[in-house]
C-alpha positions as CSV (number, residue, x, y, z in Angstrom):
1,X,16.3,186.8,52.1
2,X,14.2,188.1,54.9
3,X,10.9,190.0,54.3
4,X,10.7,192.9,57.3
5,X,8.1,195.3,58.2
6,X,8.2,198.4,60.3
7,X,4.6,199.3,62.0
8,X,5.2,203.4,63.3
9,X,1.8,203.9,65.0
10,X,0.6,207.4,65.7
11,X,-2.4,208.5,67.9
12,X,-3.4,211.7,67.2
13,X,-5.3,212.0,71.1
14,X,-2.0,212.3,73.1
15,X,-2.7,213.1,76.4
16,X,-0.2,215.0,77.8
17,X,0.6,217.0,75.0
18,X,-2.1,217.3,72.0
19,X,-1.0,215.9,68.7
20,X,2.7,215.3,70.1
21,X,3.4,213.4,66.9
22,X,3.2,216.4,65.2
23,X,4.8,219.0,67.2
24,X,7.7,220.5,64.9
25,X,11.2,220.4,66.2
26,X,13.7,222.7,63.8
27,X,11.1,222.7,61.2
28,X,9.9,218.4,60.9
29,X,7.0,217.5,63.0
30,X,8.2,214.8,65.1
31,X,6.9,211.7,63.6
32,X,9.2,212.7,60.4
33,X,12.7,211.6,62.6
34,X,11.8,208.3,63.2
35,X,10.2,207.4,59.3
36,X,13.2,209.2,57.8
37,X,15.1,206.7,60.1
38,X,13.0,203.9,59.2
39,X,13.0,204.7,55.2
40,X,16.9,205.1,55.4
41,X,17.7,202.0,57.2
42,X,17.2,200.0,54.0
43,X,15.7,196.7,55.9
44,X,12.3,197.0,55.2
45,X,10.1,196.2,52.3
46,X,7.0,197.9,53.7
47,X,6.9,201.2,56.8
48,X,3.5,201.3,57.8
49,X,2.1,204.6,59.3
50,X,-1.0,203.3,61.6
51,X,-2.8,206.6,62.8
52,X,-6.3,207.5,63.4
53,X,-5.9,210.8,61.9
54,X,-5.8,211.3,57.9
55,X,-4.2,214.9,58.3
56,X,-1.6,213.2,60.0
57,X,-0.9,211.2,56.3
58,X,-1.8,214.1,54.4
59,X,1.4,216.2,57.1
60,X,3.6,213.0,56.0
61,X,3.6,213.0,52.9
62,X,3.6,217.2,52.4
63,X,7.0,216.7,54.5
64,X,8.5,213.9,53.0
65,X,8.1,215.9,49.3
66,X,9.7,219.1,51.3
67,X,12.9,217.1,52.8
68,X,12.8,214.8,49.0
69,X,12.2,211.5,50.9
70,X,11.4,208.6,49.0
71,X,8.6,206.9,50.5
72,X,7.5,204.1,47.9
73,X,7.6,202.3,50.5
74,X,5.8,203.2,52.7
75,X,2.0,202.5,53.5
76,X,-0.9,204.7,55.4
77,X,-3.0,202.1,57.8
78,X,-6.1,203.8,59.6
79,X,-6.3,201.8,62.6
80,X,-9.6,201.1,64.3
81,X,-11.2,203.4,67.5
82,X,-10.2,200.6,69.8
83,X,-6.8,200.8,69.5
84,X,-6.9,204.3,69.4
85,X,-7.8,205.5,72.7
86,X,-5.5,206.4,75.5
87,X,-6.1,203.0,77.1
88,X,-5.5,200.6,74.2
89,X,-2.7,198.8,74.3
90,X,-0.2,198.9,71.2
91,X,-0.4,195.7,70.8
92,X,-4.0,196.3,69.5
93,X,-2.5,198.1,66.3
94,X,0.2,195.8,65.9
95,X,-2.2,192.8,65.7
96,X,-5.0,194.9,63.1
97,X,-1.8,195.3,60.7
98,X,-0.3,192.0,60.9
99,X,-3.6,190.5,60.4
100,X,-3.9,192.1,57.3
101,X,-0.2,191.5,56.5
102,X,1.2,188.2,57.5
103,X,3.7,187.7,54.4
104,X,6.9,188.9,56.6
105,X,9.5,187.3,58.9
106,X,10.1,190.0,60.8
107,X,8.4,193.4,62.5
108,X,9.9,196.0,63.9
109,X,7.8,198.6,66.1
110,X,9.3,202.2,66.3
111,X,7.5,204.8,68.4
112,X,7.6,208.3,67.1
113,X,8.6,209.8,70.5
114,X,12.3,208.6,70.2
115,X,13.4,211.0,67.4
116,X,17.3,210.2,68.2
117,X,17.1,206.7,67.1
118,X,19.5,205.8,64.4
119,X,19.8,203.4,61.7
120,X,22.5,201.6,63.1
121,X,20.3,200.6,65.6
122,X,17.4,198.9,63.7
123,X,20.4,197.1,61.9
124,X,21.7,195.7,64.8
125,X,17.9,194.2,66.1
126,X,17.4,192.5,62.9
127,X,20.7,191.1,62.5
128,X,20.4,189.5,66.2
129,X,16.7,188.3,65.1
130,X,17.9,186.8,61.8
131,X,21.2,185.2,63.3
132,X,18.1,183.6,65.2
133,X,19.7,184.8,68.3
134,X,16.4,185.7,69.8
135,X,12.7,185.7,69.2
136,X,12.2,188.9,70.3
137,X,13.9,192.3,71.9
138,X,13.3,195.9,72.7
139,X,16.1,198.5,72.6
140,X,17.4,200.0,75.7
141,X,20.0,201.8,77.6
142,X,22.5,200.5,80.2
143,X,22.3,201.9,84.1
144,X,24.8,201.5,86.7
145,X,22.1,203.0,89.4
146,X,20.6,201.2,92.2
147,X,17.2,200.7,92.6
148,X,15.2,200.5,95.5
149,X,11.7,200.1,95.6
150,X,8.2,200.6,98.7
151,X,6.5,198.0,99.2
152,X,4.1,198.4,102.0
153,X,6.0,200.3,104.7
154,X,9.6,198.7,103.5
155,X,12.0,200.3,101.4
156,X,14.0,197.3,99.6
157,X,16.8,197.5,97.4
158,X,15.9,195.8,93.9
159,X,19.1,195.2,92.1
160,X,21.9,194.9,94.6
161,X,22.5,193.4,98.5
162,X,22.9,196.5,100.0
163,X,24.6,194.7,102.9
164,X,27.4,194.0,100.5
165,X,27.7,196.8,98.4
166,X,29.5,196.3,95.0
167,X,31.9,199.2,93.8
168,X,30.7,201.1,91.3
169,X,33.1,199.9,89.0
170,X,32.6,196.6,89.0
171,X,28.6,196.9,89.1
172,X,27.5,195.8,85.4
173,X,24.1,197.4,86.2
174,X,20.8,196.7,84.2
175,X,18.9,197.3,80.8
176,X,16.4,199.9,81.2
177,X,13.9,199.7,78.1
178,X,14.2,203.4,76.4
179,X,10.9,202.6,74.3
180,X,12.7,203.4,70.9
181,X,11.8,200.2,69.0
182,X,11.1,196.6,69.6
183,X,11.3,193.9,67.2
184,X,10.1,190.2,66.5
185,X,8.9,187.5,64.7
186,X,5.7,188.4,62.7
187,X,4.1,184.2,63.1
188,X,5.4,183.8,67.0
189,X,3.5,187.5,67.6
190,X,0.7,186.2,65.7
191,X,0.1,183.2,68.2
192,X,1.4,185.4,71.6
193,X,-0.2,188.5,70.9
194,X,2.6,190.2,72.5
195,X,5.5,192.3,71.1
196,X,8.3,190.3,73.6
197,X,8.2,186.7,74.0
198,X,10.4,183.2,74.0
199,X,14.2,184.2,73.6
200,X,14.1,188.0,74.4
201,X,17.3,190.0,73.2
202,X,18.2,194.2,73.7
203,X,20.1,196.6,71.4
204,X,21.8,199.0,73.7
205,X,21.5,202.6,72.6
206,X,23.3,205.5,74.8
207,X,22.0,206.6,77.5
208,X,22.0,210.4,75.7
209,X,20.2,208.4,73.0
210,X,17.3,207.4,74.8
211,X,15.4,209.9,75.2
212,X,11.2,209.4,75.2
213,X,9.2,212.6,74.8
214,X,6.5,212.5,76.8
215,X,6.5,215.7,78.6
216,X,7.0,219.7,77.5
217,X,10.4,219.3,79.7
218,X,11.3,216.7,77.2
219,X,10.7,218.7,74.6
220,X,13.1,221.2,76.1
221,X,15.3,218.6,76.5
222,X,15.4,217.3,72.8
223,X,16.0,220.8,71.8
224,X,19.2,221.5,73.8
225,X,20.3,218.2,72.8
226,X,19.7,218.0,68.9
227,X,21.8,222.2,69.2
């Protein structure tokens, strides 16, 4: 039987929007979507909520009493100021948890920005992950777009041959990461330091789905979507 851990790390210094994480949508501050999402999964043995901010745990557990979620499970991790600040990487928090708790085979990482993330999904990563399909993967949605890209002076086209352009139809297009969640091997992160490594695997999520709040349009966005 597998032992799996969900980190859900929360700054409370968001740039673009302050305390983001926060920010109620039809009553639940935002964070609440993804560690209901988390808790009801039923594949972890620990959620761990890594912020900087105490109020944030003090908003988490007021909420989870109001909606009557169970969180036993669930742990309060006050990461350090240097993977706190709007530079770190999150592989910073990642590594201060998983140094402190190495006894799991798996981790997932779920940012709180991707409220319409579902438990279906998280299934689906850790069933590719302990079918040992992969070491590693990140969720994602599928695009049938073309890319082009400058460099220098140049326009290029990325993704096709625009001198022999495919039809539409037939294009199978690319994975574009939507930032939900990514998960992997607790030991092999350990040694890479790195959330994606070795064999690296996606769950496709739709592309209405994907959606990473990041922006007050976004936040418009969410709103219209989740009426």
């Amino acid at each position: 039987m597998f032992k799996n851990i969900c980190i859900i790390p929360l700054r409370s210094k968001s740039k673009e929007i302050k305390n983001k994480n926060i920010k109620q949508i039809k009553g639940l501050p935002l964070c609440m979507y993804v560690l209901k999402t988390a808790v009801k999964a039923n594949i972890f043995s620990e959620v761990v909520i890594a912020s900087d901010s105490k109020k944030y745990f003090q908003i988490i557990r007021k909420f989870s009493k109001k909606i009557n979620l169970d969180i036993k499970n669930v742990s309060f991790f006050m990461r350090s100021k240097k993977s706190s600040t709007n530079l770190s990487p999150t592989e910073e928090v990642i590594k201060e948890v998983l140094e402190e708790k190495k006894n799991f085979n798996f981790c997932f990482l779920i940012q709180a920005t991707s409220p319409l993330l579902n438990k279906n999904d998280l299934k689906k990563g850790l069933k590719l992950l302990s079918n040992n399909k992969c070491d590693s993967l990140f969720s994602s949605y599928l695009s049938n777009k073309f890319f082009w890209k400058k460099s220098g002076e140049k326009i290029l086209s990325v993704n096709y041959n625009f001198k022999s352009r495919p039809m539409r139809q037939n294009f199978l297009g690319n994975f574009i990461e939507n930032g939900a969640f990514y998960g992997f091997s607790v030991k092999k992160f350990l040694k890479k330091k790195n959330r994606l490594f070795h064999r690296i695997s996606t769950v496709v999520m739709p592309q209405e789905r994907s959606i990473d709040l990041d922006t007050n349009n976004d936040f418009i966005k969410l709103k219209e979507l989740i009426k």
